[in-house]
C-alpha positions as CSV (number, residue, x, y, z in Angstrom):
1,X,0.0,0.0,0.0
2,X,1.5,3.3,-0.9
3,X,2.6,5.6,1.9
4,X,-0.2,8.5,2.4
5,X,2.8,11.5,0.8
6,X,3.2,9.6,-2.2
7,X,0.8,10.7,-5.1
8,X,0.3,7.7,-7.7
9,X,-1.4,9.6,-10.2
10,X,-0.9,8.4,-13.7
11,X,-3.2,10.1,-15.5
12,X,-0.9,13.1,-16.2
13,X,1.6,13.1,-19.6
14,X,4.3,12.3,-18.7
15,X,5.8,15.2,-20.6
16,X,4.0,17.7,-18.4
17,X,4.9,20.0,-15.1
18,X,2.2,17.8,-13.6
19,X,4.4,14.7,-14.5
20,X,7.7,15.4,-13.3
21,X,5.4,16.5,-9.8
22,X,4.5,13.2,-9.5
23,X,7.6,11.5,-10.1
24,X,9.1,13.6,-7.7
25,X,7.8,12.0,-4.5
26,X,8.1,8.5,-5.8
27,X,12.5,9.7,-6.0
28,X,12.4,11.2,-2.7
29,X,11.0,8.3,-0.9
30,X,13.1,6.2,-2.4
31,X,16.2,8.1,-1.5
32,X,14.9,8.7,1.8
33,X,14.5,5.0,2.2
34,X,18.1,4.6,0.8
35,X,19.4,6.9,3.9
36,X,17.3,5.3,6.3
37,X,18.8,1.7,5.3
38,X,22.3,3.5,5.4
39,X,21.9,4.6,8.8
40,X,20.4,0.8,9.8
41,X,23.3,-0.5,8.4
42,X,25.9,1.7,10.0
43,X,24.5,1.1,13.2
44,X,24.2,-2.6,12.5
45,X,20.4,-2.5,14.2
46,X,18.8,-5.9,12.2
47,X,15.6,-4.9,13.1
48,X,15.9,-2.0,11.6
49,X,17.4,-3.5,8.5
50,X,15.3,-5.5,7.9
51,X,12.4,-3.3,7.9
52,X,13.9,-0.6,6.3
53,X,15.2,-2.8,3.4
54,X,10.9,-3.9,3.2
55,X,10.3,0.0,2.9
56,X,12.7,0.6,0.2
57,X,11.4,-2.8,-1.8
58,X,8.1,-1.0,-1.8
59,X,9.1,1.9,-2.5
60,X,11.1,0.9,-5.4
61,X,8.6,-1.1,-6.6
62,X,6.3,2.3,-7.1
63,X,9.0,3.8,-8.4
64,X,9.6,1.8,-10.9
65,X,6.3,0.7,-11.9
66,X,4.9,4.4,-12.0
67,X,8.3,5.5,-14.2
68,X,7.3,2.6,-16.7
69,X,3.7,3.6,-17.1
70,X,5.4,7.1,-17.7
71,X,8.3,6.4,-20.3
72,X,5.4,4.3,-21.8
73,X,3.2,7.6,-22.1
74,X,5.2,10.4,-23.4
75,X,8.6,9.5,-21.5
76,X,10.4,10.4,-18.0
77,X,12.2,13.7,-17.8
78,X,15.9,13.3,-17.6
79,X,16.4,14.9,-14.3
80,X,14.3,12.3,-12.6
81,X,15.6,9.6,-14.6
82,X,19.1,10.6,-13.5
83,X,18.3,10.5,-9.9
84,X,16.7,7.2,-10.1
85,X,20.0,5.8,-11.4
86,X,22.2,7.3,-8.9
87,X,19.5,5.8,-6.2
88,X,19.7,2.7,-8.2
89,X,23.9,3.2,-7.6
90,X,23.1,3.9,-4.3
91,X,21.3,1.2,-3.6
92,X,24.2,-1.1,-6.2
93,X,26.7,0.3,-3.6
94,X,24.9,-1.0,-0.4
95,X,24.3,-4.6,-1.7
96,X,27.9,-4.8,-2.7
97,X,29.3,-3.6,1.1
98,X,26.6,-5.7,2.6
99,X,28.1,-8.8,0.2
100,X,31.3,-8.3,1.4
101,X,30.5,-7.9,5.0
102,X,28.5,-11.3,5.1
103,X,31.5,-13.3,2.7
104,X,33.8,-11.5,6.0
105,X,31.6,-12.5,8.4
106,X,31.5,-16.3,7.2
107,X,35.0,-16.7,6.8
108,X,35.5,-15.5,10.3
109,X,32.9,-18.0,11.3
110,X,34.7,-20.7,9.5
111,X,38.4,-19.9,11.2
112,X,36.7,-19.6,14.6
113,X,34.6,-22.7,14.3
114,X,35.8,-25.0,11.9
115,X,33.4,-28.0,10.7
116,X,33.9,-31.2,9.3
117,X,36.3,-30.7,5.9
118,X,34.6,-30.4,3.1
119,X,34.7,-33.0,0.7
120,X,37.9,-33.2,-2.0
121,X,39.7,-31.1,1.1
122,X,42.4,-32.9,1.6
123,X,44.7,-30.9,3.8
124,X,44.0,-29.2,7.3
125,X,45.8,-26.8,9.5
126,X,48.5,-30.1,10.4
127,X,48.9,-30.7,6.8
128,X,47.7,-33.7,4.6
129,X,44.5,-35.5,6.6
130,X,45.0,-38.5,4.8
131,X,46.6,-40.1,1.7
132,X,44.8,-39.9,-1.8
133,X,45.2,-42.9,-3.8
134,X,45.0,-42.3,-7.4
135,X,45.0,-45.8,-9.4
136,X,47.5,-48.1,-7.6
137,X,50.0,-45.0,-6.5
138,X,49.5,-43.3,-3.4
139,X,49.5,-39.1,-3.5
140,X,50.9,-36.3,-1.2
């Protein structure tokens, strides 16, 4: 359900004034939503990750669907089509420092609690675990 600020009206060409007014919102509550995600993440509060990354999914999904129906009609002006792709950046930029903070986080899960090896891992912190024999010869 779109939040009560943000006017969905389509009925406008998307060429007009009128247009680019109701684009507008639909770009500033996705960039606020963009902020608000930053600041969750920065202070690493998962509760409000979480429901700040639902809020921006729905607000992207306005976005978006209202700036089809518009390019579709007459076409988006280019000052709101440039700041949907730097929130679109933005947003590019988060996943990618939340991707490399989880792959961290999992390889310092794996040093401090190591599990059973994988299988084809052959060697562990003492060295080989055991011999690999390949057709009649044993391996090292």
């Amino acid at each position: 359900m779109p939040s009560p600020c943000v006017d969905l009206r389509l009925d406008a060409p998307a060429g007009s004034p009128e247009s680019a007014d109701h684009l507008e919102p639909l770009v500033v509550d996705v960039e606020q939503r963009l902020a608000a995600l930053a600041d969750s993440l920065r202070e690493r509060d998962v509760l409000a990750i979480e429901q700040q990354s639902n809020e921006l999914h729905r607000a992207l999904a306005r976005a978006v669907e209202t700036f089809m129906h518009a390019a579709r009609h007459g076409g988006v002006p280019d000052p709101m089509r440039r700041r949907l792709a730097r929130a679109s950046a933005q947003l590019a930029r988060q996943r990618e420092a939340l991707a490399r903070a989880t792959a961290a986080l999992d390889r310092a899960i794996d040093v401090l609690m190591p599990g059973a090896a994988p299988a084809g891992k052959v060697y562990s912190a003492s060295g080989l675990t055991e011999p690999v024999y390949r057709g009649g010869a044993y391996t090292a």
